[in-house]
MMTF fields as JSON, N, C-alpha, C and O atoms, coordinates in Angstrom:
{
  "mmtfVersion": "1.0.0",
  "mmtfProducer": "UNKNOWN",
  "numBonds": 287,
  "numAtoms": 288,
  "numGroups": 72,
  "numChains": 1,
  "numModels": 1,
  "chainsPerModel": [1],
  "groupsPerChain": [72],
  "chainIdList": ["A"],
  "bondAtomList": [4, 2, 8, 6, 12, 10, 16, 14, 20, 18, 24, 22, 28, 26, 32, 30, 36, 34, 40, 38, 44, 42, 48, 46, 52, 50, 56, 54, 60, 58, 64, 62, 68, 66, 72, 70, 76, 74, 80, 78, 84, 82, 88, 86, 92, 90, 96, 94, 100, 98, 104, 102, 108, 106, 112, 110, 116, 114, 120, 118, 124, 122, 128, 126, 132, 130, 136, 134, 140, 138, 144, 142, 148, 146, 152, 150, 156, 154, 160, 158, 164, 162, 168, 166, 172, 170, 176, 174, 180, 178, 184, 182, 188, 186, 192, 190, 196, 194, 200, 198, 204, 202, 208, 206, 212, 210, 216, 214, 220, 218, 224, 222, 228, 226, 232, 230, 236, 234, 240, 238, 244, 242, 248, 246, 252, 250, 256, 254, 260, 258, 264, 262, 268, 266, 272, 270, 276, 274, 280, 278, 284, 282],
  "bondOrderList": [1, 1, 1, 1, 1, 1, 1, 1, 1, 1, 1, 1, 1, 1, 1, 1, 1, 1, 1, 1, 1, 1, 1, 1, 1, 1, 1, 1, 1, 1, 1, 1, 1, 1, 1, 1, 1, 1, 1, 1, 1, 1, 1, 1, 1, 1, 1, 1, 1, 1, 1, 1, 1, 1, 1, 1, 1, 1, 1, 1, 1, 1, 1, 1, 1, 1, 1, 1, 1, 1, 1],
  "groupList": [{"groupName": "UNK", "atomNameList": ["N", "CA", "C", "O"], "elementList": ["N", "C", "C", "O"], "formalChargeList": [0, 0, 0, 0], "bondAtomList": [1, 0, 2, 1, 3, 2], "bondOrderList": [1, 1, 2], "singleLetterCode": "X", "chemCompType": "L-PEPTIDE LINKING"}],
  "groupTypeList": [0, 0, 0, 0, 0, 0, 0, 0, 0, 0, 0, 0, 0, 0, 0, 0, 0, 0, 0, 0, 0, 0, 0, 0, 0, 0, 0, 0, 0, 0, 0, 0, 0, 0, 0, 0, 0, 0, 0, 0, 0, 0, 0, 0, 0, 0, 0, 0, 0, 0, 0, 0, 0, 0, 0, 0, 0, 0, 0, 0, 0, 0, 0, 0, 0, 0, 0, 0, 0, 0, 0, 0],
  "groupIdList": [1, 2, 3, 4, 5, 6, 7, 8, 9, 10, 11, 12, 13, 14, 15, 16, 17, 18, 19, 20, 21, 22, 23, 24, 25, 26, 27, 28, 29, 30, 31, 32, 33, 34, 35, 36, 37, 38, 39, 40, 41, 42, 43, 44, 45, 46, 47, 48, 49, 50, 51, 52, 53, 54, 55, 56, 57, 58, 59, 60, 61, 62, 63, 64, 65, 66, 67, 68, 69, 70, 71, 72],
  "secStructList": [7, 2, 2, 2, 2, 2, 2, 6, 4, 4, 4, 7, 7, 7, 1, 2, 2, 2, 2, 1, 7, 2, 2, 2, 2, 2, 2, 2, 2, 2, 1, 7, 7, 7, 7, 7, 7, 6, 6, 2, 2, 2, 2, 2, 2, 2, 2, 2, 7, 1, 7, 6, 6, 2, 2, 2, 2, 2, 2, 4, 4, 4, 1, 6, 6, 7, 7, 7, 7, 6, 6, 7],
  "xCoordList": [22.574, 21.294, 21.146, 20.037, 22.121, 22.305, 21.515, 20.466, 22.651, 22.03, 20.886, 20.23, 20.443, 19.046, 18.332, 17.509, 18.284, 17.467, 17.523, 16.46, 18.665, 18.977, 18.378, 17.897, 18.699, 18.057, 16.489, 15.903, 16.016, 14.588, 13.437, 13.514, 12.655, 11.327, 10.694, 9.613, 11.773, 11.772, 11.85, 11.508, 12.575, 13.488, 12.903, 13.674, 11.393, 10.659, 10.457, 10.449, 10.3, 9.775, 8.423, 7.58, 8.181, 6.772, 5.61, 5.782, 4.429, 3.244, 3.244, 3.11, 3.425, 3.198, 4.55, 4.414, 5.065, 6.546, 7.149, 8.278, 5.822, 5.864, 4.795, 4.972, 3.162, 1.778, 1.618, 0.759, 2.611, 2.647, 3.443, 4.339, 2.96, 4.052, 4.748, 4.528, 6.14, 6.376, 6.035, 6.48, 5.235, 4.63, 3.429, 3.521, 2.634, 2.077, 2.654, 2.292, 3.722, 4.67, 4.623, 4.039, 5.502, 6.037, 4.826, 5.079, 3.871, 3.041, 2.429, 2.003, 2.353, 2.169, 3.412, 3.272, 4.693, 5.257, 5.248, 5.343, 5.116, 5.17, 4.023, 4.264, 2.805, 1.916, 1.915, 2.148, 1.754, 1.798, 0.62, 0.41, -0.206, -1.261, -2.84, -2.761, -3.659, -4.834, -6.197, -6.364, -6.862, -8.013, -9.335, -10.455, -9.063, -10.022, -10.971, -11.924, -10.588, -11.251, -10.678, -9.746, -11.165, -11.45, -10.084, -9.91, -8.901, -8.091, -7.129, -6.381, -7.103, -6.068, -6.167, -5.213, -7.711, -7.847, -7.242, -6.697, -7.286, -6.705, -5.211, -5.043, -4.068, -3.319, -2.746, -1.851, -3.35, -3.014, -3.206, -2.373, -4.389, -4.803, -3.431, -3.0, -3.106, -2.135, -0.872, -0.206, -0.481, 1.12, 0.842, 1.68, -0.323, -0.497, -0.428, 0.103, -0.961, -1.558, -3.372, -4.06, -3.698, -4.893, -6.051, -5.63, -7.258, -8.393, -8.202, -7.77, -8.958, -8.502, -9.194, -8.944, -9.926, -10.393, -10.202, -10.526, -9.422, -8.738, -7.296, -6.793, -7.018, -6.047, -6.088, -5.082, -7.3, -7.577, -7.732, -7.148, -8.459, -8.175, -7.802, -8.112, -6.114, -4.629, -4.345, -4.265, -4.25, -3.768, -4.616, -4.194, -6.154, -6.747, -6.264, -6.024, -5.966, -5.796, -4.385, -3.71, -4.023, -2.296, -2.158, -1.068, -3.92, -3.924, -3.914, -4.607, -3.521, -3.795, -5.473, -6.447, -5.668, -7.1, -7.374, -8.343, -6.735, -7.29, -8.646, -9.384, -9.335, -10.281, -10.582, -10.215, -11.637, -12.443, -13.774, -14.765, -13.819, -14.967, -16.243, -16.272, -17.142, -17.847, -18.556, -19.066, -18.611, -18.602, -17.591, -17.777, -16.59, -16.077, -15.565, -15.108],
  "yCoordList": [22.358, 21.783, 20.389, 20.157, 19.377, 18.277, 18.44, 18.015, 19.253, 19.32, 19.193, 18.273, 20.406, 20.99, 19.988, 19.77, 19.139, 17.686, 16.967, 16.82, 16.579, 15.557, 15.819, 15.031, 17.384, 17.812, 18.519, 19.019, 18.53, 18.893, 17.569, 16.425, 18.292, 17.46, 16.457, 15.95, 16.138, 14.936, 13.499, 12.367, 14.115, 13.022, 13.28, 13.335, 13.461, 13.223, 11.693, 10.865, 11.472, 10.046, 9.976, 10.842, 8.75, 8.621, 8.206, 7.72, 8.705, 8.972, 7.532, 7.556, 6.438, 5.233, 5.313, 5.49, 5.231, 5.391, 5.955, 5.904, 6.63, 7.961, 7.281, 6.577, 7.367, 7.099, 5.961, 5.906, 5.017, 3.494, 3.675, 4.506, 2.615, 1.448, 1.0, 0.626, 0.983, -0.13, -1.378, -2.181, -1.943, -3.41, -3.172, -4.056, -2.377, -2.45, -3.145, -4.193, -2.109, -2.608, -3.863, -4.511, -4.25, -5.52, -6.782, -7.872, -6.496, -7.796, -7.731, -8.763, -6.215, -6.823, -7.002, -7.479, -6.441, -7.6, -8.737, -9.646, -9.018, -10.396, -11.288, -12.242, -10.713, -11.453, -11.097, -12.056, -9.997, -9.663, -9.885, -9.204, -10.938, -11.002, -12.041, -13.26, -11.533, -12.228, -11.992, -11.553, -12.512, -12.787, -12.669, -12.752, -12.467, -12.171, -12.886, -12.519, -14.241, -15.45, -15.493, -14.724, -16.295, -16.082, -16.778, -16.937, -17.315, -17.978, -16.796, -16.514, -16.095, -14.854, -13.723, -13.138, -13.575, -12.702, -12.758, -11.824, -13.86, -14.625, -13.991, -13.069, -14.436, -14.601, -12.761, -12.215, -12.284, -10.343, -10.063, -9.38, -10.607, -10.081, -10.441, -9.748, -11.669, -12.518, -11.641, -11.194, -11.351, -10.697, -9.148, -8.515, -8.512, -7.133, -6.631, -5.669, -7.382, -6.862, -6.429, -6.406, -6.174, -5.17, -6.094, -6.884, -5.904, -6.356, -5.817, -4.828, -7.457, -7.099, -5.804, -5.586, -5.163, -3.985, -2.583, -1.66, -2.839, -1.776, -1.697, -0.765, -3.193, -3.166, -2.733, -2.599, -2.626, -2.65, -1.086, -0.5, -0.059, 1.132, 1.585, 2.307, 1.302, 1.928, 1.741, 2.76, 0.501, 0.28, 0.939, 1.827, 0.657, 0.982, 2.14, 1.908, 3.845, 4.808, 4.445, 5.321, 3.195, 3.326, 2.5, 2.096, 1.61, 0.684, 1.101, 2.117, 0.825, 0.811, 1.68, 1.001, 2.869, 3.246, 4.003, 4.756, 3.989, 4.935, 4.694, 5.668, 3.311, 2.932, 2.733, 1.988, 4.11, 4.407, 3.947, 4.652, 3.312, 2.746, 3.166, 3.067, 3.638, 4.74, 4.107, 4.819, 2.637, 2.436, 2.824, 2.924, 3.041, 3.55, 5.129, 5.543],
  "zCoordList": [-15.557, -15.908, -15.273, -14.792, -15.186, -14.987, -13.154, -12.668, -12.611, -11.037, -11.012, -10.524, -11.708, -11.616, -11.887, -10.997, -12.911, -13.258, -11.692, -11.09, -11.141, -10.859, -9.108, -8.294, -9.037, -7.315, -7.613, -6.653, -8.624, -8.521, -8.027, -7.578, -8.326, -8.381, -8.817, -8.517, -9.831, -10.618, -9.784, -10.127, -8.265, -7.609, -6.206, -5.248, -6.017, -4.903, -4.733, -5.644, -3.451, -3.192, -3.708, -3.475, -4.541, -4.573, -3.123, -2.005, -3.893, -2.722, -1.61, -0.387, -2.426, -1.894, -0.607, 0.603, -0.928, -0.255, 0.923, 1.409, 1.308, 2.465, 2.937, 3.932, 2.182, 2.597, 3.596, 4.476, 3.325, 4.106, 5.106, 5.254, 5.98, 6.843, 6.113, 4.961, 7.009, 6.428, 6.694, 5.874, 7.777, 8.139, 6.764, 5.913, 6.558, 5.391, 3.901, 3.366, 3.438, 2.82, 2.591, 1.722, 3.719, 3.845, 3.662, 3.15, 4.039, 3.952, 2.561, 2.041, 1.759, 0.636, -0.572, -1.698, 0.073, -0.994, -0.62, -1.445, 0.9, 0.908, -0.006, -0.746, 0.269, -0.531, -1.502, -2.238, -2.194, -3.38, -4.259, -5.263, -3.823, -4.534, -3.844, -3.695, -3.636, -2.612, -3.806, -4.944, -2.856, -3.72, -2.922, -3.426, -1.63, -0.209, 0.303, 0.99, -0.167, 0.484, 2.229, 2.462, 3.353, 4.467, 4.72, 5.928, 3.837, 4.027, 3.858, 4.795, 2.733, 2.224, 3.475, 3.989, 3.843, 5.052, 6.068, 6.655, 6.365, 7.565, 7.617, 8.415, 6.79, 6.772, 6.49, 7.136, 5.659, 5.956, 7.394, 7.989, 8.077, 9.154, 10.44, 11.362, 10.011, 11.275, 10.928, 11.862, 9.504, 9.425, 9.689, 10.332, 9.207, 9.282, 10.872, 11.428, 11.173, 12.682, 12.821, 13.841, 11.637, 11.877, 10.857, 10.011, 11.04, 10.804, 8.772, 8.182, 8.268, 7.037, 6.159, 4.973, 6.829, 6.574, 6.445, 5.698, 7.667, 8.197, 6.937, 6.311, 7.006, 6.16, 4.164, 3.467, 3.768, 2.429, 2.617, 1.706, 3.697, 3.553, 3.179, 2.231, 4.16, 4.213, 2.192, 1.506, 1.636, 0.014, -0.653, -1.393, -0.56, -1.464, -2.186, -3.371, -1.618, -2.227, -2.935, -3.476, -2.894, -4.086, -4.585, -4.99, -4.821, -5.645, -7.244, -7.309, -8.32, -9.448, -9.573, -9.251, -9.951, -10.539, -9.415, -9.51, -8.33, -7.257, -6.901, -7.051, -6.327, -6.111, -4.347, -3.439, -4.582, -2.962, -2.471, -2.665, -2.122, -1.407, -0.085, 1.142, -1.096, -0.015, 1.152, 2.017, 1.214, 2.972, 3.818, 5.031, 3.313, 4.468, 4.6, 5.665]
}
């Protein structure tokens, strides 16, 4: 039983974990927390690589609430 717990399904990687970069990743533990003033933008945009838009995409679907944004 123990195996069976321990090699099932229980012990998939979560969605986030696969779904990302890791340069994604990484810039938001680095920041960990923004507020999307033209200063916070700035600074996702310079470590991410990519336009801060592009960049809220990629998180949005593994943010807390699963919040999609129909402009884009």
């Amino acid at each position: 039983m123990k195996k069976r717990i321990l090699n099932g399904p229980y012990l998939k990687p979560p969605e986030w974990l696969t779904g990302l970069s890791d340069e994604v990743k990484k810039v938001c533990l680095l920041i960990g927390q923004w507020t999307g003033s033209d200063g916070d933008k700035a600074v996702i945009e310079t470590l991410s690589g990519l336009k801060y838009d592009a960049f809220m995409r990629l998180i949005l679907p593994f943010t807390k609430g699963r919040i999609y944004l129909s402009i884009w």
